[in-house]
N, C-alpha and C positions, 0 to 999 in steps of 0.2 A: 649406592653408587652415585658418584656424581655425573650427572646424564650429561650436563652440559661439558666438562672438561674426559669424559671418556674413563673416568676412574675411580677403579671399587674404592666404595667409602662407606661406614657403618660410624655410630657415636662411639663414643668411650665414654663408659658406666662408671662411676665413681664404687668406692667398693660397698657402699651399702648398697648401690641400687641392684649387686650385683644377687643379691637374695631376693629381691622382690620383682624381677626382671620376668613379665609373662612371658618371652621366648625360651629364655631357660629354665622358667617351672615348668612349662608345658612339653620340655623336649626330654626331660627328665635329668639334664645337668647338676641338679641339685639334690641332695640327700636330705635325711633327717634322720638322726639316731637318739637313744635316749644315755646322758653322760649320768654316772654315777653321783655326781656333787652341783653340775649344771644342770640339771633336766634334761628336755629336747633342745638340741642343740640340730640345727640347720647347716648344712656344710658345702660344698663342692662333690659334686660324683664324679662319673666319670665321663668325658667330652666325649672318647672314642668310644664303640661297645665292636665287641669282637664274635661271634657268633660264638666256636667253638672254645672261648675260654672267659665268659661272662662274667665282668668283675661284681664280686658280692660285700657288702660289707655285714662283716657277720656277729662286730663286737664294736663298739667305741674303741679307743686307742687306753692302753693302762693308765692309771694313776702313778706315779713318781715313787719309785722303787716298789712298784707292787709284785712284780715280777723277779725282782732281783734276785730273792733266795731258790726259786724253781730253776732259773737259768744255772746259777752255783754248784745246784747239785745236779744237774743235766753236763756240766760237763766236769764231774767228779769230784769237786770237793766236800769233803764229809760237815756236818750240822756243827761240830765244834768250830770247824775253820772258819764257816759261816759268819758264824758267833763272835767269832773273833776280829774276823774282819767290820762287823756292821759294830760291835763295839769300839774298834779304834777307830771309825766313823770314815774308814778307807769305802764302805759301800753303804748308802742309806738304806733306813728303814722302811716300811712303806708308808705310803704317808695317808692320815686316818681323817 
């Protein structure tokens, strides 16, 4: 706050400073998970926390079509269609 002009006032953290920020390691703001092809990777959590529905993070986020074929046949297309579709490169493969 600026005491002299009466008005809340904080810095603005450029965005690396915003990973190494002791108010926001310390208040728990920030995550760490482990990424499949990155390692530990440092992120954003979450600012708000809710008692009755506590946000978890329970997986890194997918790799680039890794999920594609479970989604396809989750909402009923058969392993040929599939097939057919990631060879006319209408949906990608997942990527390795």
């Amino acid at each position: 706050m600026d005491r002299a002009a009466g008005v809340p006032a904080a810095p603005c953290l450029g965005f690396a400073e915003l990973f190494s920020d002791p108010f926001l390691r310390e208040s728990g703001c920030l995550a760490e998970q482990n990424h499949p092809t990155l390692g530990r990777v440092r992120m954003g959590g979450p600012v708000i926390r809710f008692a009755a529905t506590p946000i978890v993070y329970r997986r890194p986020a997918s790799l680039l079509g890794a999920d594609g074929e479970e989604v396809l046949r989750e909402v009923g297309y058969t392993p040929e269609q599939i097939a057919a579709l990631m060879d006319a490169g209408v949906v990608g493969r997942p990527a390795t």
